[in-house]
C-alpha positions as CSV (number, residue, x, y, z in Angstrom):
1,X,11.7,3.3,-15.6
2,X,14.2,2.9,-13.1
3,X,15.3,6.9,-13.5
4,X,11.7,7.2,-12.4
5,X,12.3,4.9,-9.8
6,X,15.8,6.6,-8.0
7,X,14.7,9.7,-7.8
8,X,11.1,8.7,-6.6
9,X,11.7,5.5,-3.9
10,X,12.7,7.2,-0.8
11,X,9.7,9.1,-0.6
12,X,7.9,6.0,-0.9
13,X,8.7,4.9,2.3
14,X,6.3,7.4,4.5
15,X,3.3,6.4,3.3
16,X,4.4,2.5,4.3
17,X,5.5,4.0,7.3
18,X,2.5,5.8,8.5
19,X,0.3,2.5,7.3
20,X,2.5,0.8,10.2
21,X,2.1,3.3,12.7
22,X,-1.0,3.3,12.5
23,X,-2.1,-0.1,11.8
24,X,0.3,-2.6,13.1
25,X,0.4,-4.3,16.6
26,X,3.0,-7.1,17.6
27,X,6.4,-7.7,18.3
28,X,9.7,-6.3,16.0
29,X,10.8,-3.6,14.7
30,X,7.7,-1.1,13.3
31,X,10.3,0.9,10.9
32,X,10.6,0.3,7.0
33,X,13.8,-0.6,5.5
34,X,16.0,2.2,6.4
35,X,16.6,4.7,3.8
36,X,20.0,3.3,3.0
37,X,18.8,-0.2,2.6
38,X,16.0,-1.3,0.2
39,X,13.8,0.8,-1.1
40,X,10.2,0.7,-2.3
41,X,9.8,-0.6,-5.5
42,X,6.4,0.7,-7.2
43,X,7.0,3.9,-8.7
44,X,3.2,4.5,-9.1
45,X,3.3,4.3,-5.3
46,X,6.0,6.4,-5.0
47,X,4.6,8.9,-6.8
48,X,1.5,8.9,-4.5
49,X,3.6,9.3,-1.6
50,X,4.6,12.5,-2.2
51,X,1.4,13.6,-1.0
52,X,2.2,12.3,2.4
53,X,3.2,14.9,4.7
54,X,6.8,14.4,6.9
55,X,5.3,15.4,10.0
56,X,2.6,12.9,10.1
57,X,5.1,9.8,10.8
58,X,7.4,12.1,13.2
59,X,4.0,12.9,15.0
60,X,2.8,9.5,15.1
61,X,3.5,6.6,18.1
62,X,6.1,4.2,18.3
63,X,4.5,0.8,16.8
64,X,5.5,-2.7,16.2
65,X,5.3,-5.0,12.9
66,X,4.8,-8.8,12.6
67,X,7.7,-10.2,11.4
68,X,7.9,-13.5,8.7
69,X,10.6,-15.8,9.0
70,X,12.9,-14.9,6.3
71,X,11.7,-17.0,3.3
72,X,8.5,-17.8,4.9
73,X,5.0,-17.5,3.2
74,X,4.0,-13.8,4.6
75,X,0.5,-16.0,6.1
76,X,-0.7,-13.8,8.4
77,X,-2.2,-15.2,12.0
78,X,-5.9,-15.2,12.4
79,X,-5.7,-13.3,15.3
80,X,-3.7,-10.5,13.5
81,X,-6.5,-7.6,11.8
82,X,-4.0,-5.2,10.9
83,X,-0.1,-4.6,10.1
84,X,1.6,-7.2,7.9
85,X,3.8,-9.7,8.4
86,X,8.0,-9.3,6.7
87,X,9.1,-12.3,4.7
88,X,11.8,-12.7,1.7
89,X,9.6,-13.3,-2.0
90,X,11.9,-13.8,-4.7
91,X,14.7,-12.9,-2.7
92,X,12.9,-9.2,-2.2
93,X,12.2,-8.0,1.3
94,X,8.0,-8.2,1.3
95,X,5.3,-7.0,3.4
96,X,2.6,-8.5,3.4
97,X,-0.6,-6.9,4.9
98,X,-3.2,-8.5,7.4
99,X,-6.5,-7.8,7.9
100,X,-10.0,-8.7,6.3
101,X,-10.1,-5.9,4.0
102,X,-10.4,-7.3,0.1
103,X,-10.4,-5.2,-3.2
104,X,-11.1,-5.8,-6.6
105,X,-9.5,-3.6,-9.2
106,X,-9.9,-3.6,-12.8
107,X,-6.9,-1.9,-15.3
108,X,-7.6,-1.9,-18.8
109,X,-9.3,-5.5,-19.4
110,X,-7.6,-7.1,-16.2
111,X,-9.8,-7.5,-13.2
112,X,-7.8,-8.8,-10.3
113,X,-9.6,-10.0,-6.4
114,X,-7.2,-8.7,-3.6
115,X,-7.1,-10.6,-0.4
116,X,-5.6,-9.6,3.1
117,X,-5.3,-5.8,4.4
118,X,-7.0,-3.1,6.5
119,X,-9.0,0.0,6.7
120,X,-7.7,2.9,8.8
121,X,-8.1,6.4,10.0
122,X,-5.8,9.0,11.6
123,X,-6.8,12.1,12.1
124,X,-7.4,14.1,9.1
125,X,-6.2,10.8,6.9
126,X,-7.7,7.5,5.6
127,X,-5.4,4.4,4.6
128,X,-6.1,1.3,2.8
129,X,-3.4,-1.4,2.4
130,X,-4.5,-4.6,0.7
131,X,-1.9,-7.3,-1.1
132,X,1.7,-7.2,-0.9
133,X,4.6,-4.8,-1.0
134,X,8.0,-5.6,-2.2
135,X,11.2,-3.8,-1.7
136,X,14.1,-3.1,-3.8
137,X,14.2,-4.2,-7.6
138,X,12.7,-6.9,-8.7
139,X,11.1,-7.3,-12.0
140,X,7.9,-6.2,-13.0
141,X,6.6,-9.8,-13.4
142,X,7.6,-10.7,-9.9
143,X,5.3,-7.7,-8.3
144,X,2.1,-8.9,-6.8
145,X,-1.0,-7.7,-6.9
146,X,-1.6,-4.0,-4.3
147,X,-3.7,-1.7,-3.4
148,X,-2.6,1.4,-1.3
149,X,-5.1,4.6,-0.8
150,X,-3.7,7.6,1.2
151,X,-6.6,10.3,0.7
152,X,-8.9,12.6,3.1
153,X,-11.2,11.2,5.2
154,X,-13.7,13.4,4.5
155,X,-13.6,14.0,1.3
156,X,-11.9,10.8,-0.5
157,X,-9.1,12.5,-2.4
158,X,-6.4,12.0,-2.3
159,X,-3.7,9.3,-3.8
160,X,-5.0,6.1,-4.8
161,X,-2.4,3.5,-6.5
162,X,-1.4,0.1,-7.0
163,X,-0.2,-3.0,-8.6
164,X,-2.3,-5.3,-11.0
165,X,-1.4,-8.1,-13.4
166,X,2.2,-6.9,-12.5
167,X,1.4,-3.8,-13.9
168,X,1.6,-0.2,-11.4
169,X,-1.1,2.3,-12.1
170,X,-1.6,5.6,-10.2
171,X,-5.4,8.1,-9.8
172,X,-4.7,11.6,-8.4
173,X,-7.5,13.5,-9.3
174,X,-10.2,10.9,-8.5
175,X,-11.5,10.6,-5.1
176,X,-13.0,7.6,-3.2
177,X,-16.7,7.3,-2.6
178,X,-16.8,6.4,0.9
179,X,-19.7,3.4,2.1
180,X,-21.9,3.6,4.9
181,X,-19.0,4.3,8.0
182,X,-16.3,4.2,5.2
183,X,-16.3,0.4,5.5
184,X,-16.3,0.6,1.7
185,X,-15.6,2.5,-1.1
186,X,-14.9,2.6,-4.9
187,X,-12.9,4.4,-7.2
188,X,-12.8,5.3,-11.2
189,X,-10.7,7.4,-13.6
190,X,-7.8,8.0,-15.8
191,X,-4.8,7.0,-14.4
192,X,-1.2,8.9,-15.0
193,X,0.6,5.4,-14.8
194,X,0.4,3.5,-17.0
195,X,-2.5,5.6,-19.2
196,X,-5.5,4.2,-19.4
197,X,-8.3,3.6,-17.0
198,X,-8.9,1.8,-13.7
199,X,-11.9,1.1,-11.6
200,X,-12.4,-0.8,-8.3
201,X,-13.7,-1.0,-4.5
202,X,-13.1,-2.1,-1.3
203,X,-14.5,-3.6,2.1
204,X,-13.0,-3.3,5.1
């Protein structure tokens, strides 16, 4: 796994930087750990990165993060609907995103509720972010529970991955069905990480 990991982590980090550029508001610094620093740790969300295309964070404004106390809990304010708040989890730099959005995901046998994210659109692109990202990396078990979509606005495909039951899982061929004003969707297929199958939705 972590072969996988190395050669796959640096891309990782523009799709978590276009989900901050476009969705956070408030004071800090709106970049993710430089490229020489930590890296991102889910390969199944690496792997969906690759999808993301360079010039849409070079094209994109200047924007600002929440930033956590260092060992703090990652609670986000109530006044905060999008972005995520930086704290230390386990030792492991962790973003953890704000919002109303929810999601519940089922892998296998394992259904999982997912609390605390947003919905957005830019352009040609549609983001989800719900749960909690660490850097770096940790263990398996200390991974929480994530859901990251990166696919077309119009038509729902895209890359659609995640973290359950500290487990990563990965769709690439399955696109989201959109809800009324794609305040909603759901999702179903094979994945290619871990094998198997995975099914969920979301509200914005």
């Amino acid at each position: 796994m972590q072969p996988l990991r190395s050669a796959l982590l640096r891309p990782a980090s523009l799709i978590l930087l276009s989900l901050a550029v476009t969705a956070c508001s408030s004071s800090g610094s709106g970049a993710p750990p430089a490229s020489d620093g930590p890296q991102v740790s889910s390969a199944a969300s690496a792997v969906a990165s690759m999808a993301v295309d360079e010039t849409l964070a070079a094209a994109s404004p200047a924007a600002s993060t929440a930033n956590g106390a260092p060992g703090g809990a990652g609670e986000c304010p109530t006044t905060l609907l999008s972005g995520h708040e930086k704290y230390t989890l386990d030792g492991f730099e962790a973003w953890h995103m704000c919002g109303p959005a929810t999601a519940s995901i089922t892998l296998g046998g394992t259904t999982v509720q997912i609390a605390s994210g947003s919905c957005t659109t830019m352009g040609s692109t549609y983001f989800v972010s719900i749960g909690t990202q660490l850097f770096g990396s940790p263990a398996s078990s200390q991974e929480p529970d994530l859901l990251i979509i990166n696919v077309d606005s119009t038509t729902g495909s895209g890359s659609i991955s995640g973290v359950v039951a500290h487990k990563h899982w990965l769709l690439n061929s399955h696109p989201v069905a959109f809800g009324p004003g794609k305040l909603s969707g759901t999702f179903t297929g094979a994945t290619l990480v871990p094998g198997g199958t995975v099914q969920g939705s979301f509200t914005c």
